[in-house]
N, C-alpha and C positions, 0 to 999 in steps of 0.2 A: 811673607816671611817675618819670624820675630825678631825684634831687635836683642839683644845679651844684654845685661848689667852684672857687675861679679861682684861679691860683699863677700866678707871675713865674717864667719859665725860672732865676734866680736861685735863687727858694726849691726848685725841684724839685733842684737840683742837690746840695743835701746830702743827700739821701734818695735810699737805694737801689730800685733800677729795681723788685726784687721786691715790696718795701711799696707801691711806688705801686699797683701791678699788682693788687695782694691787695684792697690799699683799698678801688679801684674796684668789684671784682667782687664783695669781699664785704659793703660798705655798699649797691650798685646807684647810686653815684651817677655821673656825669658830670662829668668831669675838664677844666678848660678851662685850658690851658698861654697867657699872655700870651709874644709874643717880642717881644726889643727892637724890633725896626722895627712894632713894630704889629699884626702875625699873629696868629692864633689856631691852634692846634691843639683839637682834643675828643680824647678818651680816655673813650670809656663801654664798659660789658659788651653783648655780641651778647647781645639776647632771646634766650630760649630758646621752641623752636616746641615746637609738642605732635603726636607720631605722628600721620600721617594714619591715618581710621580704617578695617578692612579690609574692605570692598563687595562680596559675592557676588551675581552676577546674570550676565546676558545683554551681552558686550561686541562691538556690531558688526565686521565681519572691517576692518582699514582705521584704526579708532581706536587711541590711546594713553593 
């Protein structure tokens, strides 16, 4: 599970777009941007999937 950090659209604006980016992906945490009217934005890393694994056998004519 990720950890949360929350910033004010204010604090993100002195730090560049690349540090935010790196932060994220390289702590695995989830990023929650407050906006003045109230909003939320999230900013977390996409899981990463694991190869499916590869199946030899018998595939009906008709299947995918």
């Amino acid at each position: 599970m990720h950890t949360t950090q929350k910033l004010t659209l204010a604090e993100l604006e002195t730090r560049q777009l690349r540090e935010i980016l790196e932060t994220v992906l390289l702590k695995h945490i989830a990023l929650t941007v407050q906006l003045p009217d109230g909003d939320e934005v999230v900013i977390q890393p996409k899981a990463r999937l694991k190869p499916l694994p590869v199946l030899n056998g018998y595939i009906p004519d008709g299947w995918r």
